[in-house]
N, C-alpha and C positions, 0 to 999 in steps of 0.2 A: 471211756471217759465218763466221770458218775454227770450226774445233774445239779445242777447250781440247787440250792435250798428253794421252796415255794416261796417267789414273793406275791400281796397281795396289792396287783398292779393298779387295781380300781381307789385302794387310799395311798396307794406310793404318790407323797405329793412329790412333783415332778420337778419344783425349784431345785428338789436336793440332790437332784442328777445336771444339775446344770453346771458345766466347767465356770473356774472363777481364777481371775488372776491376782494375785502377791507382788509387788515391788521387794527389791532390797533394795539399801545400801549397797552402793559398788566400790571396790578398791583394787589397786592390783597386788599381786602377792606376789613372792619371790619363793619359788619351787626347786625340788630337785628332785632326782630320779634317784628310784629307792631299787628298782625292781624292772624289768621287760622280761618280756616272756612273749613268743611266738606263738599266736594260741591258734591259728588258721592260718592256710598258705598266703594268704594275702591279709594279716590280718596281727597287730603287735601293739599288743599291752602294756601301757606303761603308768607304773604306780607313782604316784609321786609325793615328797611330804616336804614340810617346814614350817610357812607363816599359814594353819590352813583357821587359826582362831577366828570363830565369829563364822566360817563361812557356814552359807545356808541355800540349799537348794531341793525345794519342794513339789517339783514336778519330775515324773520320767525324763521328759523330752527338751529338762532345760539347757542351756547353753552356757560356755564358757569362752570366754578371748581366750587363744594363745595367742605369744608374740614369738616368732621365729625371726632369726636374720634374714635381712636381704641383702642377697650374694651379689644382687645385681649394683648395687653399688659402686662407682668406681673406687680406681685407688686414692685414697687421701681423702676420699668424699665422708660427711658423718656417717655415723653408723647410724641404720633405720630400721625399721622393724616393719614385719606383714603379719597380722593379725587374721586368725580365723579360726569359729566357732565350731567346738565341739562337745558332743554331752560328756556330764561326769556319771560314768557308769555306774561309778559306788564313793561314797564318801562316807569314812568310816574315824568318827568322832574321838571313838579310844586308841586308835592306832596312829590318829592325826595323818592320814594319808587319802588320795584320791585318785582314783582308777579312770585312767583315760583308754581308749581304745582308739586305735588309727585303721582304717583302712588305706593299704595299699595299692592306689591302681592309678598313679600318675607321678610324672617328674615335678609337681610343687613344694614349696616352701617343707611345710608339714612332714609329706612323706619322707622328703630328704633328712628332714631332721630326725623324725622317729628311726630311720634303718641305721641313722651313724650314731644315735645316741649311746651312752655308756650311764653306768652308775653314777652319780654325782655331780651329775651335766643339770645344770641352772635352768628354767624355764619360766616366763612369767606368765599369769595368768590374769582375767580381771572378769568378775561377773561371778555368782549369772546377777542381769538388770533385774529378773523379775522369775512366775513362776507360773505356769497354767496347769491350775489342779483340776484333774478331770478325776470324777467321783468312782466308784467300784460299784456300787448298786444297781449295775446296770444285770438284766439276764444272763448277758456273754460278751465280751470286748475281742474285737477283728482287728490284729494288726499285720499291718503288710508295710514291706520296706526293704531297701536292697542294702547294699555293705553298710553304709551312708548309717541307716536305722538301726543295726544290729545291736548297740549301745543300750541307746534307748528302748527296744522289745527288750531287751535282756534285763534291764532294769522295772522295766514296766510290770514280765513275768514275774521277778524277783518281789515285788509289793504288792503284788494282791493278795489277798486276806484267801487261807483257805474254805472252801468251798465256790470261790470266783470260778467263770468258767473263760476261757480265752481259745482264738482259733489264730495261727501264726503262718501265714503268706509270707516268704522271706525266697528275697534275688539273690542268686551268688552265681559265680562262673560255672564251679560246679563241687564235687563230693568234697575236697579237701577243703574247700571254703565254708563247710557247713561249721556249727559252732552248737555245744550242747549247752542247754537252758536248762536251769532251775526254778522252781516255784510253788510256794505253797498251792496253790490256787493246780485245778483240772486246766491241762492244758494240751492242745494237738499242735506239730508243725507238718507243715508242706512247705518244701526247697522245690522254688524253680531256678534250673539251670540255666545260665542262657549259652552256655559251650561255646566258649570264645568270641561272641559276638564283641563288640565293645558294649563295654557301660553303658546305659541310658539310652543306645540303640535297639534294643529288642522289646518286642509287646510281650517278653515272658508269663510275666506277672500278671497280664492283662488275659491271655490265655489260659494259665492255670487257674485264675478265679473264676472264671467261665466254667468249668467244670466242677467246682466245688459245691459240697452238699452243705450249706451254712445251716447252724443251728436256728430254731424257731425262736419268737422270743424280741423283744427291745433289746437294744445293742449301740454303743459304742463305736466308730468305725478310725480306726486311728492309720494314717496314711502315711511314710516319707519317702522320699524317693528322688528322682532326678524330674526336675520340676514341671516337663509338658509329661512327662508317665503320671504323676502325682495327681494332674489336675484331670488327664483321661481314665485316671481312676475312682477319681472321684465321679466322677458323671457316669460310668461304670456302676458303681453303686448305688448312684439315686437312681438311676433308671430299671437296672434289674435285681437288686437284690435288698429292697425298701428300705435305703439307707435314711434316716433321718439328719436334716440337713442341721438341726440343734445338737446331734450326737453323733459329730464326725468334726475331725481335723485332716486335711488334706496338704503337706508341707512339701514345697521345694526345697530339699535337702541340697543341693547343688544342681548346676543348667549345664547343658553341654556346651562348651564354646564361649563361657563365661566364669567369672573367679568369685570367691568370697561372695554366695547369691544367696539368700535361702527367704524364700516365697511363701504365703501362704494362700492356697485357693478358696475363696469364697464368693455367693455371689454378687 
C-alpha cells in the first residue's frame, strides 16, 4: 500500500479537517425495484428507481426512511407502516436509481421484505434529513463496522480522492460474508470472523484491532456497529491507538434486544 502524498501538517489549518453538517429538505418518494442481486451470503442488493429528482445525499454514512408493511396488523385494521433507516450506497443521478444494501441476519420488517421482494415491488422512501461531511485530508481514515456498516465503508472507499490512504476493520460471520471494495484511494481490509456467534455478541472486532499495526500519521476514526461494541470501541481507540476525539465518529448502528435504534457515542 503506497503512501498518502506529503502533507504539511504544521500549515494544514486544522478547521478544514473538521466534519460539518448539511440539512435537506425531506420528502418521501415513491420507489421500485429495478434490480437484486445476492451479492454475500447474508447480504442483497437492491436498486431502486422512479421519483429520485432533487434527491441529495452528501455524506458516506447518510440515512434513508424505508417504509415496510406491518404484517402485524390485524384483519380489517389500517394499513401501517415500520420505518427504518438505511444508507444509500450509491445514487446515481444519470440512471435515476439508488442502491440499497440489506443485511440479512433477523426475522424484522426489512429483511422480510428484501428476501420476498421481486422487480417492480413499490417501496417508499423519505430522507436523508441532513448530511455529516467528514473531509479527506486527513493522513489515513480507520473504518471499522460489521454488516450494519458495510454500505457505508463501501461508499466511503468508493469517494476518496486517489492517493487517500484508508485501513478497513469490517465484522462478518465469516468467508462467504466477505464483500469486495473498490476505490480510488490506497486501501487495506482485515475481516474479522466471528464464526457463528450471534451479532453484536462477540468482542471480534475488539480483538482484531488489538493486534493491528495502524499507520502513523492524524487520522480520521470512523466506527458503526451494534451499539455497546461501538462505544467500547471507541474508548478502545482513545485509549491505545491516539484516537482523536475531534476525528472520530463512533455510531450505534443497531442495539441488541432493541428496534429502529441508531446511537451516537460521545462524551
Amino acid at each position: 500500500m503506497s503512501a498518502n502524498p506529503a502533507v504539511d501538517t504544521q500549515e494544514l489549518d486544522h478547521a478544514a479537517r473538521a466534519p460539518r453538517r448539511v440539512r435537506h429538505e425531506t420528502r418521501r418518494r415513491q420507489l421500485e425495484v429495478k434490480q437484486l442481486d445476492k451479492i454475500a451470503a447474508h447480504m442483497i442488493r437492491v436498486v431502486l428507481g422512479g421519483d429520485l429528482d432533487g434527491f441529495t445525499s452528501l455524506g458516506f454514512d447518510d440515512h434513508v426512511k424505508l417504509f415496510f408493511p406491518d404484517e402485524s396488523a390485524g384483519p380489517g385494521a389500517e394499513p401501517q407502516t415500520i420505518a427504518r433507516d438505511y444508507t444509500p450506497r450509491l445514487y446515481d443521478a444519470k440512471r435515476n436509481v439508488l442502491e440499497i444494501d440489506f443485511a440479512i441476519h433477523d426475522a424484522g420488517p426489512a429483511t422480510r421484505w428484501a428476501e420476498q421482494a421481486r422487480v417492480g415491488a413499490p417501496l417508499t422512501i423519505g430522507g436523508p434529513r441532513g448530511s455529516l461531511i467528514i473531509p479527506t485530508n486527513y493522513d489515513w481514515h480507520l473504518l471499522i463496522g460489521d454488516e450494519t456498516a458495510l454500505p457505508a465503508i463501501s461508499r466511503r472507499l468508493r469517494e476518496l480522492p486517489a492517493g487517500a490512504r484508508a485501513v478497513v476493520l469490517a465484522e462478518v460471520d465469516g468467508p462467504a460474508d466477505e464483500l469486495a471494495f473498490a476505490s480510488p484511494a490506497d486501501f487495506e481490509v482485515t475481516w474479522a470472523h466471528r464464526g457463528g456467534a450471534p451479532a453484536g455478541a462477540s468482542d471480534v472486532l475488539a480483538r482484531t484491532l488489538k493486534t493491528m499495526q495502524l499507520p502513523a500519521g492524524d487520522y480520521y476514526a470512523w466506527v458503526a456497529c451494534e451499539s455497546l461494541v461501538a462505544k467500547a470501541l471507541r474508548v478502545q481507540l482513545l485509549a491505545d491507538h491516539g484516537a482523536n476525539k475531534k476525528w472520530m465518529r463512533a455510531a450505534g448502528y443497531w442495539r441488541r434486544g432493541a428496534v429502529a435504534v441508531h446511537d451516537t457515542h460521545e462524551d
